[in-house]
C-alpha positions as CSV (number, residue, x, y, z in Angstrom):
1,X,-24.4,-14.0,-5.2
2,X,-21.6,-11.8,-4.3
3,X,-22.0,-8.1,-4.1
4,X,-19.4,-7.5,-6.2
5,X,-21.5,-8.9,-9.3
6,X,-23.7,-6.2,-8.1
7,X,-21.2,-3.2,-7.6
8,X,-19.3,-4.2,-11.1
9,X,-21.2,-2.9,-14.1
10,X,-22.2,0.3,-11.6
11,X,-18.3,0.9,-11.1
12,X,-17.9,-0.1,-14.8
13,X,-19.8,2.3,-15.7
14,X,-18.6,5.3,-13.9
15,X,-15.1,4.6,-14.6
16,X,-15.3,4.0,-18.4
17,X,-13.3,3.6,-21.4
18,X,-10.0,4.9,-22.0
19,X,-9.0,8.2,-20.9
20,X,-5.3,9.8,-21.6
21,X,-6.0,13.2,-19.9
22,X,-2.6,15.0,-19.1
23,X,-3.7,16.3,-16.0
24,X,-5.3,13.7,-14.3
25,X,-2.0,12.2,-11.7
26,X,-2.8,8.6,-12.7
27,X,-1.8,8.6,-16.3
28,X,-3.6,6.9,-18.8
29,X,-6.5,5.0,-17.1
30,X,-8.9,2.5,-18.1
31,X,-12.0,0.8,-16.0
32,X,-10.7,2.4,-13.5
33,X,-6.7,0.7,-13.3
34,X,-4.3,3.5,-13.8
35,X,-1.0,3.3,-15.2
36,X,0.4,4.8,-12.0
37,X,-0.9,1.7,-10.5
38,X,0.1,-0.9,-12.8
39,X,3.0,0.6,-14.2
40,X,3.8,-2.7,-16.2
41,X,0.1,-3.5,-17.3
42,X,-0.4,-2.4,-21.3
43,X,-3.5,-0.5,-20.1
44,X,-4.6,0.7,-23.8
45,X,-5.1,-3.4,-24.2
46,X,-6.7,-3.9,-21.3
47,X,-10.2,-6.1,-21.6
48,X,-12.9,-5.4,-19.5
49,X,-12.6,-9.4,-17.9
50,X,-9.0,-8.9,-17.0
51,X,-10.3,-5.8,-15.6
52,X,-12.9,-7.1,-13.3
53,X,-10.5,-9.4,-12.5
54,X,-7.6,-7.3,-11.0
55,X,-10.0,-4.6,-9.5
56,X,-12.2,-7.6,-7.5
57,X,-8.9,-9.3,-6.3
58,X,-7.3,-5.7,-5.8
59,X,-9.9,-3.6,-4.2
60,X,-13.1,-5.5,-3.8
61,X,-11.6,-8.3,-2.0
62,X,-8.1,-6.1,-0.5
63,X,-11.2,-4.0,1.4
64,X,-13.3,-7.2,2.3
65,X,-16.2,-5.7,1.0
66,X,-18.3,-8.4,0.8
67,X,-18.6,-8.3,4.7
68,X,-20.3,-5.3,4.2
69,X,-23.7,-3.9,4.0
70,X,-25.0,-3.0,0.4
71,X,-25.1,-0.5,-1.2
72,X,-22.6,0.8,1.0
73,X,-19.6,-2.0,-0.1
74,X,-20.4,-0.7,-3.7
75,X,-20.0,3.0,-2.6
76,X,-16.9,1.8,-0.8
77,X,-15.6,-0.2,-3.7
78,X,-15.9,3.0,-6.4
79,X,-13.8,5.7,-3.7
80,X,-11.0,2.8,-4.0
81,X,-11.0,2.6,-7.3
82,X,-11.1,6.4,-7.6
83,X,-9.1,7.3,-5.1
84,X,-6.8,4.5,-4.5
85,X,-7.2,1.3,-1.7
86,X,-7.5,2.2,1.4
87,X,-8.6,6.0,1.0
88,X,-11.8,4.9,0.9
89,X,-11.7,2.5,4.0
90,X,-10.2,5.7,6.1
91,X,-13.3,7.9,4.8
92,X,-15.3,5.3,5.6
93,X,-13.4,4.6,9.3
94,X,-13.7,8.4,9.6
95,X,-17.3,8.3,9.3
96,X,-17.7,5.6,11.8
97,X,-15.5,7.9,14.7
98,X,-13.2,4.8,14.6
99,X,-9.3,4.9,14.0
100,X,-9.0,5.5,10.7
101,X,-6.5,3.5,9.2
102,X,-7.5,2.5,6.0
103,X,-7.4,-1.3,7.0
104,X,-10.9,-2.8,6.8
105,X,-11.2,-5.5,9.4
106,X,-13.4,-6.7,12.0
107,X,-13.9,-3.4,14.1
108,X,-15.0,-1.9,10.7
109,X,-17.0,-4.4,9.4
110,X,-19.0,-4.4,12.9
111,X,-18.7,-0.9,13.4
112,X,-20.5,-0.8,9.6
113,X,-22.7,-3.3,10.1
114,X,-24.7,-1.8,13.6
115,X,-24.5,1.7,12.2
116,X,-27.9,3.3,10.9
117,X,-27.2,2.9,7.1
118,X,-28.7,5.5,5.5
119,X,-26.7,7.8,7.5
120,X,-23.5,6.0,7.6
121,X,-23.6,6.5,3.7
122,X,-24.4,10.2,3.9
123,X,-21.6,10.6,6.4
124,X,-19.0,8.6,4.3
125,X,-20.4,10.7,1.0
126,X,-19.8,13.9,2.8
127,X,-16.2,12.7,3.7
128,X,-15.9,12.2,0.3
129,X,-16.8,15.3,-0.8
130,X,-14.8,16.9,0.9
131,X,-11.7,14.8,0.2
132,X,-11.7,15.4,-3.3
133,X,-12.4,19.6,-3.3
134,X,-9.4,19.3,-1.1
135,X,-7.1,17.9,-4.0
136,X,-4.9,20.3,-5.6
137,X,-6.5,19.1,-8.9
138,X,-10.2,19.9,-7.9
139,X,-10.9,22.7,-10.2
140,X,-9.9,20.9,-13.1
141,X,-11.8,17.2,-12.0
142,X,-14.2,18.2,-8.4
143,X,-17.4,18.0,-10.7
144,X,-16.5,14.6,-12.6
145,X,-15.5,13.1,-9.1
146,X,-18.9,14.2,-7.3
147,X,-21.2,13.1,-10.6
148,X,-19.6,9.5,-10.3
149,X,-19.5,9.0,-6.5
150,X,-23.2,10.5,-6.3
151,X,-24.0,8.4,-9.7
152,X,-22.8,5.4,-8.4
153,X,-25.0,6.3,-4.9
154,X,-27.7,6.6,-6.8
155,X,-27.7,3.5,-9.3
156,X,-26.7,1.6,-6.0
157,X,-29.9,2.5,-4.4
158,X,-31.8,1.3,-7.8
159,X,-30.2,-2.3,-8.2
């Protein structure tokens, strides 16, 4: 079974129904897909299948997550969706003391898969972190953003 049927309903979950909030950058968002993303998808319409669909084509398989350890592809999976593709492979590169380029190939994936885990995902967490308190929209989203990373951790860990 891919990963990815794993990591789904956690990222479902975090990301939700439909928001509209006028602060939030990426417009009116739904399961995660943002209309600054898919400025010609009628996001208000969107189904959760069509969804699932576009995210595992756009993010799941775009940062070849199934070639990495679990729960860490899930983790990896939710700060693309959140953050955009490729932000999360850089925090993640980052974390390794690799070139950080966003671009999840083989020096990643082996890089990933001979580090200690449960470090690697404390070490890509804290990257995280501080990513998003560096975001001129903290103070208005910082908490939301650290309850679903650290919620999708957690429910990781669980499944």
């Amino acid at each position: 079974m891919s990963d990815f049927l794993r990591a789904w309903p956690i990222t479902f979950g975090i990301e939700g129904g439909l928001v509209n909030n006028s602060n939030d950058p990426g417009g009116v968002t739904k399961y995660g897909i943002t209309k600054r993303y898919y400025p010609n998808l009628d996001i208000p319409n969107l189904t959760e299948a069509d969804a699932q669909a576009i995210l595992q084509r756009d993010v799941w398989d775009t940062a070849r997550c199934d070639e990495l350890p679990w729960p860490l592809n899930s983790l990896l999976f939710e700060a693309d969706v959140n953050c955009g593709v490729g932000t999360g492979g850089r925090l993640l590169q980052g974390a390794l003391h690799i070139t950080a380029d966003g671009v999840i190939g083989a020096i990643t994936i082996r890089a990933a898969s001979s580090a200690n885990l449960p470090d690697l995902v404390a070490r890509f967490q804290a990257k995280l972190g501080v990513r998003y308190a560096s975001l001129p929209d903290a103070a208005t989203f910082l908490e939301g953003w650290l309850y679903r990373e650290f919620l999708g951790e957690y429910q990781s860990l669980q499944s």
